[in-house]
VMD Tcl script that draws the C-alpha trace (Angstrom):
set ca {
  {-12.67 3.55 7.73}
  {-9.75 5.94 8.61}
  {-6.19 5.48 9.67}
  {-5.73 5.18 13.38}
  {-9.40 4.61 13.75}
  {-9.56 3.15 16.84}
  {-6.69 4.88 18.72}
  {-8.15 8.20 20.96}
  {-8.02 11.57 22.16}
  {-5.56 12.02 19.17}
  {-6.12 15.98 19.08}
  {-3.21 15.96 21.08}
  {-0.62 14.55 18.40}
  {-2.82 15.62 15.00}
  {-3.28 19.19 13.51}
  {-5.51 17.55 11.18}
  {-6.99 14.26 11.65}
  {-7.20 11.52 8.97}
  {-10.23 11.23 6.79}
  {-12.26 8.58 6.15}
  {-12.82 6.78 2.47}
  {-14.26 3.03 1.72}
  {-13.85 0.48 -0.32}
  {-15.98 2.22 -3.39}
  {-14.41 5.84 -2.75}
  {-12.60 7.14 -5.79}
  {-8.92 5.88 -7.04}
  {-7.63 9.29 -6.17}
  {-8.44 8.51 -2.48}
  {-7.64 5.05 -2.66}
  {-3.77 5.30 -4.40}
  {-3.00 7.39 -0.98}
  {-4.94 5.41 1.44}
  {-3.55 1.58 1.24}
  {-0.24 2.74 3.51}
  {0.60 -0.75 4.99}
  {-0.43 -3.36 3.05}
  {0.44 -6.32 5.26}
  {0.22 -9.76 3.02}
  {-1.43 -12.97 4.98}
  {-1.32 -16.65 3.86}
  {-4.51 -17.56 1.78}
  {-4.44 -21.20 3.96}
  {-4.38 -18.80 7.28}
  {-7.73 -20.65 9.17}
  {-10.76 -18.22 9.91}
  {-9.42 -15.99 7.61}
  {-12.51 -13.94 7.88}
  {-12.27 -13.03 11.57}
  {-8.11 -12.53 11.35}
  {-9.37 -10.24 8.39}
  {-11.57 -8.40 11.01}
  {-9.70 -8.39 13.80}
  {-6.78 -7.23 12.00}
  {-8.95 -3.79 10.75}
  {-9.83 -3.19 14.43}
  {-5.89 -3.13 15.07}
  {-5.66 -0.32 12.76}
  {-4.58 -2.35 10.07}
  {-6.56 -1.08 7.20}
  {-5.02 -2.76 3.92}
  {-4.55 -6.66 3.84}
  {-2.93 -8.70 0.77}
  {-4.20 -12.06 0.73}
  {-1.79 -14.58 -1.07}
  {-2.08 -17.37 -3.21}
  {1.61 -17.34 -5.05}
  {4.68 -17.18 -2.72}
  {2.78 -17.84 0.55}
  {1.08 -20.60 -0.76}
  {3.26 -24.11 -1.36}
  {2.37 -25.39 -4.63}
  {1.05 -28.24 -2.86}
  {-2.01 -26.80 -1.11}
  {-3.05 -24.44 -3.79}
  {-5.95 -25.94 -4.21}
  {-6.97 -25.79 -0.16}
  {-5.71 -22.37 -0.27}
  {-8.02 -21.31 -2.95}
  {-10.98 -23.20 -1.40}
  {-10.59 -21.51 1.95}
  {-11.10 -18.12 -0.35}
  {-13.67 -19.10 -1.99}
  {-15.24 -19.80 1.37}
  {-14.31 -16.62 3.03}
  {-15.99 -14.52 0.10}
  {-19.19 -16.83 0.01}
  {-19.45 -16.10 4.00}
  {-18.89 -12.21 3.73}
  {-21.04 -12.18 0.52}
  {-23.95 -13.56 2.94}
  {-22.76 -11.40 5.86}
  {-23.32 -8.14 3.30}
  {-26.74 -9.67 2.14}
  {-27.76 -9.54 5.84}
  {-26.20 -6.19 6.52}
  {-25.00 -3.99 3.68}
  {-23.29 -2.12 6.20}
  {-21.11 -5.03 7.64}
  {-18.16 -5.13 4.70}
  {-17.76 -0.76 5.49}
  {-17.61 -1.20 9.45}
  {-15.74 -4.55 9.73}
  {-13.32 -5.08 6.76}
  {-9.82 -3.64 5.62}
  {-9.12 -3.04 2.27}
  {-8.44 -6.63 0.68}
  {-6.49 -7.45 -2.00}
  {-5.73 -11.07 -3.56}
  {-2.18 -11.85 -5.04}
  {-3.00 -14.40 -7.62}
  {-0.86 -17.14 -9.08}
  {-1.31 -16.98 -12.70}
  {-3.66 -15.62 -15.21}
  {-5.68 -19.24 -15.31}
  {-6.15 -18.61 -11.09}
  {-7.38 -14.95 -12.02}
  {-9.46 -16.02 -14.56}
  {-11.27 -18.90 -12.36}
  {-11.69 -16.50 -9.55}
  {-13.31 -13.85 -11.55}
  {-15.35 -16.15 -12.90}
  {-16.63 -17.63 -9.94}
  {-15.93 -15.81 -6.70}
  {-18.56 -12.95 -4.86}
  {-16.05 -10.43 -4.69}
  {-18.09 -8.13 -2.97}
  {-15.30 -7.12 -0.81}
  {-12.80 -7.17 -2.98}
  {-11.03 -3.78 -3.90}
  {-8.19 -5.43 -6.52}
  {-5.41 -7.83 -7.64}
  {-2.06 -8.16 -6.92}
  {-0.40 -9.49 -9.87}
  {3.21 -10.49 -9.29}
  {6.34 -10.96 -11.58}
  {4.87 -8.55 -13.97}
  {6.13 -8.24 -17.58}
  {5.57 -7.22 -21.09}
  {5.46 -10.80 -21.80}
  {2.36 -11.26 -19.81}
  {0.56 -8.43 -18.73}
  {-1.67 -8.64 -21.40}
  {-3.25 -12.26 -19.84}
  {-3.98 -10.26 -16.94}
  {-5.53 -6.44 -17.33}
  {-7.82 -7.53 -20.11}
  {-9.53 -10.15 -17.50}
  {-9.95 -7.46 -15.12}
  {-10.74 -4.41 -17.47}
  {-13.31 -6.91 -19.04}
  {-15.40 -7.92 -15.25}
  {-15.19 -4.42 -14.70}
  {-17.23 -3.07 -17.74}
  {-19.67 -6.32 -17.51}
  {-20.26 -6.11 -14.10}
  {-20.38 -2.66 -13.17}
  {-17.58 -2.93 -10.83}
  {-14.28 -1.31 -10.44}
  {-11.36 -4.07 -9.23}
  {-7.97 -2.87 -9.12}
  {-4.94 -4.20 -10.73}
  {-1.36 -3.61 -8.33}
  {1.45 -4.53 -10.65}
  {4.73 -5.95 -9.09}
  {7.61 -5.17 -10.65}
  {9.85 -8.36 -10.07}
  {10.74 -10.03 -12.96}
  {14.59 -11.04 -14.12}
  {14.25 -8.55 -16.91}
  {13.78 -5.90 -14.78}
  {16.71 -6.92 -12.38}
  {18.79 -7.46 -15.01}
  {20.15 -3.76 -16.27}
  {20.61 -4.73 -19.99}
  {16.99 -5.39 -20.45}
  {15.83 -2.95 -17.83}
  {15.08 0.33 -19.14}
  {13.72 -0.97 -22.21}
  {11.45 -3.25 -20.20}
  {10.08 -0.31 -17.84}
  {9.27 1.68 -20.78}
  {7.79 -0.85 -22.32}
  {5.53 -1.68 -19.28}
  {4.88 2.17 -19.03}
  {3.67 2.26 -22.30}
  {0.99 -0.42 -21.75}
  {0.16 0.52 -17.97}
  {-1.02 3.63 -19.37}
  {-3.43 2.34 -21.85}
  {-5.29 0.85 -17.69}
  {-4.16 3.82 -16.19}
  {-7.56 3.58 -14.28}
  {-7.23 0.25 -13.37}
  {-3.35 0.60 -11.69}
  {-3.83 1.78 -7.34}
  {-0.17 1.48 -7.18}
  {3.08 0.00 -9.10}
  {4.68 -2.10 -5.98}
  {8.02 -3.07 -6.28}
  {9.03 -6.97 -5.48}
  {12.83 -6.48 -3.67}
  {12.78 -9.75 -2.74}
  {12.69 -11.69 -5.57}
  {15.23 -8.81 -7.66}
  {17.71 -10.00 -4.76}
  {16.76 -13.50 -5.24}
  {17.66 -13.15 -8.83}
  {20.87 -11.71 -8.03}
  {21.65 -14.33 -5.47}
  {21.56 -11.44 -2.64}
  {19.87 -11.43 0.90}
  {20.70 -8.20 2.70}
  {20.75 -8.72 6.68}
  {18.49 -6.78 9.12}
  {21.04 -4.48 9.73}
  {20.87 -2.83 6.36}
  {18.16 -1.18 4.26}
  {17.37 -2.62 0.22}
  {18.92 0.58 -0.21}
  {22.10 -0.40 0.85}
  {21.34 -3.56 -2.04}
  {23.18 -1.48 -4.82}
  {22.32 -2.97 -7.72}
  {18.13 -3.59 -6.16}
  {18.35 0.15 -5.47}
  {19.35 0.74 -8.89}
  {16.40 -0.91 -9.80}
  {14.16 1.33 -7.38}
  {15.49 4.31 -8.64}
  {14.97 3.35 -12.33}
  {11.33 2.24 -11.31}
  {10.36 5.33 -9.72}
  {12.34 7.61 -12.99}
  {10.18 5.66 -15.05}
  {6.67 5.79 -13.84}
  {6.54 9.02 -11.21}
  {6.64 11.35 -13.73}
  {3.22 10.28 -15.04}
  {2.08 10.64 -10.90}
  {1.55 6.54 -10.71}
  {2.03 5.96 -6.82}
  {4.94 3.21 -6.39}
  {4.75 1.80 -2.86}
  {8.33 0.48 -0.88}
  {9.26 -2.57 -0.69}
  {9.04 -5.07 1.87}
  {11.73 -5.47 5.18}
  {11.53 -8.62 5.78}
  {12.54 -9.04 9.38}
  {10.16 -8.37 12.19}
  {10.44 -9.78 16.44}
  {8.25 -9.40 19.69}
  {7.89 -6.26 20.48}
  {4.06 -4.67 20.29}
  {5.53 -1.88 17.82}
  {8.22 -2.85 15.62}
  {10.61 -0.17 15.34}
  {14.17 -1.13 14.81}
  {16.43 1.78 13.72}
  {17.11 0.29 10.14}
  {13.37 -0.31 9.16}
  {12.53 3.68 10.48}
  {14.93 4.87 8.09}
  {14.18 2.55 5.05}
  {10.69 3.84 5.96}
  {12.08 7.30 5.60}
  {14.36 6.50 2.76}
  {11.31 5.19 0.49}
  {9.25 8.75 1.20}
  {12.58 10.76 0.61}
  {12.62 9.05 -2.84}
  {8.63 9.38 -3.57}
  {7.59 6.18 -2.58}
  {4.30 5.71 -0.54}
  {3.25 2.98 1.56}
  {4.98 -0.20 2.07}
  {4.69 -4.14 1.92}
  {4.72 -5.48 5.16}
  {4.75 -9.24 6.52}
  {3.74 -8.43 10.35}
  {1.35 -6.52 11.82}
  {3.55 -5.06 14.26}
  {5.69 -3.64 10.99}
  {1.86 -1.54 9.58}
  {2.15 0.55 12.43}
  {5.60 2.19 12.19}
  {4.80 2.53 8.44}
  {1.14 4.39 8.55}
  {2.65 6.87 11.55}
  {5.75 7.63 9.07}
  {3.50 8.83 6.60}
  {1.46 11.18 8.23}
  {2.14 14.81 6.96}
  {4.86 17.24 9.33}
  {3.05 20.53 9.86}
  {6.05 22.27 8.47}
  {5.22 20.14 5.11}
  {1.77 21.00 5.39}
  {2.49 24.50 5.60}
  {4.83 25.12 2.94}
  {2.52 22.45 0.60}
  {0.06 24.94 1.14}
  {1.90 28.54 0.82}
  {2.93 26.62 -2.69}
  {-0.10 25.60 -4.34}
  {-1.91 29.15 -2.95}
  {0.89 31.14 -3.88}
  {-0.41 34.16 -6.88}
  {4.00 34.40 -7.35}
  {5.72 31.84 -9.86}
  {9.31 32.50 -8.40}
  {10.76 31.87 -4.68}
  {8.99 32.59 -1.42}
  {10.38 32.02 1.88}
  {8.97 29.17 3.85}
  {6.72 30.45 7.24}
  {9.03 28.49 8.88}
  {12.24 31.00 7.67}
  {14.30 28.09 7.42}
  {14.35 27.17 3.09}
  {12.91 29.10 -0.11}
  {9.79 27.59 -1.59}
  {10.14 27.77 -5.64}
  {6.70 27.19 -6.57}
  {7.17 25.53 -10.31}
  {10.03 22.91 -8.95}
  {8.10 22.24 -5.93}
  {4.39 22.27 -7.10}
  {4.00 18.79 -8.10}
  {5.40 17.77 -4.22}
  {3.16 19.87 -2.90}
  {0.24 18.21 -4.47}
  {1.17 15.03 -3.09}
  {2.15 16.33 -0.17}
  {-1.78 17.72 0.26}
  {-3.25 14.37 -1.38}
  {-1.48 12.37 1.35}
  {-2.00 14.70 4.44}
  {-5.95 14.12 3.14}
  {-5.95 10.38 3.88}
  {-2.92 10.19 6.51}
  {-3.56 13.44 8.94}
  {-0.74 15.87 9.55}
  {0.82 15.81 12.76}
  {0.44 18.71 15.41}
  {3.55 21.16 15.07}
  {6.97 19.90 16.98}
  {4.92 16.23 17.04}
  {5.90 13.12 14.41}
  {5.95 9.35 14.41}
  {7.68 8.97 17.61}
  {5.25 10.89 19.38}
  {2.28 8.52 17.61}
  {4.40 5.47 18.56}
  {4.77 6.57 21.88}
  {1.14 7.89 22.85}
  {-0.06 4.19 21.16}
  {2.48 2.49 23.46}
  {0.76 4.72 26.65}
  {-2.98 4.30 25.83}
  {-5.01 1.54 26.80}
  {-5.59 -0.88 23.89}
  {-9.20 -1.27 22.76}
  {-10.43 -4.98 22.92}
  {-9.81 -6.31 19.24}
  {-12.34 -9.01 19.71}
  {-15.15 -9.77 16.98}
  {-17.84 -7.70 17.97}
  {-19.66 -8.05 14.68}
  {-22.40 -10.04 16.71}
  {-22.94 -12.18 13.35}
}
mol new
graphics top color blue
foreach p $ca { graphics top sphere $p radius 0.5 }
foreach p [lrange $ca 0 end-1] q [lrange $ca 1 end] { graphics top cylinder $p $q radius 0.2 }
display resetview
């Protein structure tokens, strides 16, 4: 699969086109190539097709949840209904070991509790699986959970993810906080391997606090949830773990949801290093994937930086900032590893252009045409 897969004649917006990775490429493609990760109810009915349809509408990253999404009163249903989705693509792949690559998005399961993660890996075909979501994350109990997965791994040959969220009270709370992140750092890097992304749970810090923010402003305008983001992100980018933004949780009917304030907490999360972004609509994966393709002006100077034989300042081919290759070295990296998966966009050309060509082009049929 590739971003914008199914969207053509895209010469016209990209200077370089996304590439393409699957579900058993390396973790160095996969940190950079979940972008939207759009969560859907584990009780959702026909979960495989909604899962299908859902890659052929670019969508290339789906969370499937059995904690918040799920009332504690259908867990059970909502675990059976997985089960019964993985038993029916485990046949599908048995038939066709080509069908998981060309129909599926990346899938990821947000599990209750370490007892849910435990029964799954014990009896689920996870063939499509690429990791875990593991939510309210703490020192406390992170060792019930990475030892499950580090174990499957090494007995089955396999390589499941683990996606930490970072949403627990001692985290929102600021005496405990730094103490806590370290503390998490220190253990995360013992899996390093095993961690796609560190996502950050906004919701539930506000929750803790007793604060909803309204659609009109961005978590960053949350000061003391912001605090927490910035704390996050001092904590673990240093060590290059990829921290994804956290979820805006409003969304309406239009085909491309674009509201002012969710471009520029968009923005605001890749100003501050974040990459990709929780998302609860699949009008919101859209706006997100388009934000993150690469400028050409980035490009460039990524690539004048990392090529560079000088270790001082060199003027950007644009003539309009210095480059200072140690400072900006490690950006330019990223800047290079995400313009890999994401594309970089034509010069003069960004995410309104994308929006607006998507808006203009004839929409491909995003019917099941697995033929199964």
């Amino acid at each position: 699969m590739k971003h914008f897969e199914y969207l053509q004649s895209l010469n016209e917006i990209f200077y370089i086109n996304p590439c393409e990775y699957k579900l058993n490429s390396s973790r160095d493609i996969l940190v950079y190539s979940i972008g939207a990760l759009l969560y859907t109810s584990a009780l959702r009915e026909d979960l495989l097709n909604s899962l299908i349809n859902l890659r052929f509408q670019n969508c290339n990253s789906v969370a499937i949840c059995l904690e918040d999404a799920t009332d504690s009163n259908n867990i059970l249903n909502a675990e059976k209904n997985v089960f019964k989705f993985f038993k029916e693509v485990h046949r599908l792949q048995k038939k066709d070991n080509t069908f998981i690559e060309r129909n599926l998005p990346l899938i990821f399961l947000r599990v209750k509790n370490p007892q849910q993660l435990k029964k799954i890996l014990e009896n689920y075909p996870l063939d499509c699986l690429c990791g875990f979501i593991v939510p309210k994350i703490s020192i406390d109990n992170c060792n019930l959970y990475f030892p499950l997965v580090d174990d499957f791994n090494k007995a089955n040959n396999k390589k499941l993810f683990v996606l930490p969220v970072l949403e627990s009270k001692s985290i929102a709370y600021k005496e405990t906080r730094l103490e806590e992140l370290i503390k998490l750092k220190n253990y995360f890097d013992k899996y390093k391997d095993l961690i796609l992304n560190i996502r950050i749970g906004a919701t539930d810090l506000s929750g803790i606090l007793g604060i909803r923010r309204n659609k009109e402003h961005t978590i960053y305008d949350v000061g003391v949830v912001s605090d927490c983001i910035y704390d996050i992100i001092n904590v673990f980018k240093r060590d290059e773990y990829v921290i994804s933004g956290p979820v805006y949780e409003y969304f309406n009917n239009s085909k491309i949801f674009q509201p002012s304030t969710f471009i520029k907490e968009i923005k605001l999360d890749i100003t501050n290093g974040l990459t990709g972004k929780t998302v609860i609509h699949p009008k919101q994966v859209f706006s997100v994937n388009a934000s993150l393709v690469v400028s050409k002006e980035e490009y460039s100077d990524a690539i004048d930086i990392v090529t560079s034989n000088e270790d001082g300042v060199i003027r950007s081919t644009y003539r309009n900032k210095m480059n200072e290759i140690k400072p900006h070295t490690i950006w330019a990296t990223n800047i290079l590893k995400r313009a890999k998966i994401m594309g970089v966009y034509n010069y003069g050309k960004d995410y309104k252009d994308l929006l607006k060509w998507t808006s203009q082009t004839s929409e491909r049929s995003f019917r099941n045409k697995t033929g199964y």
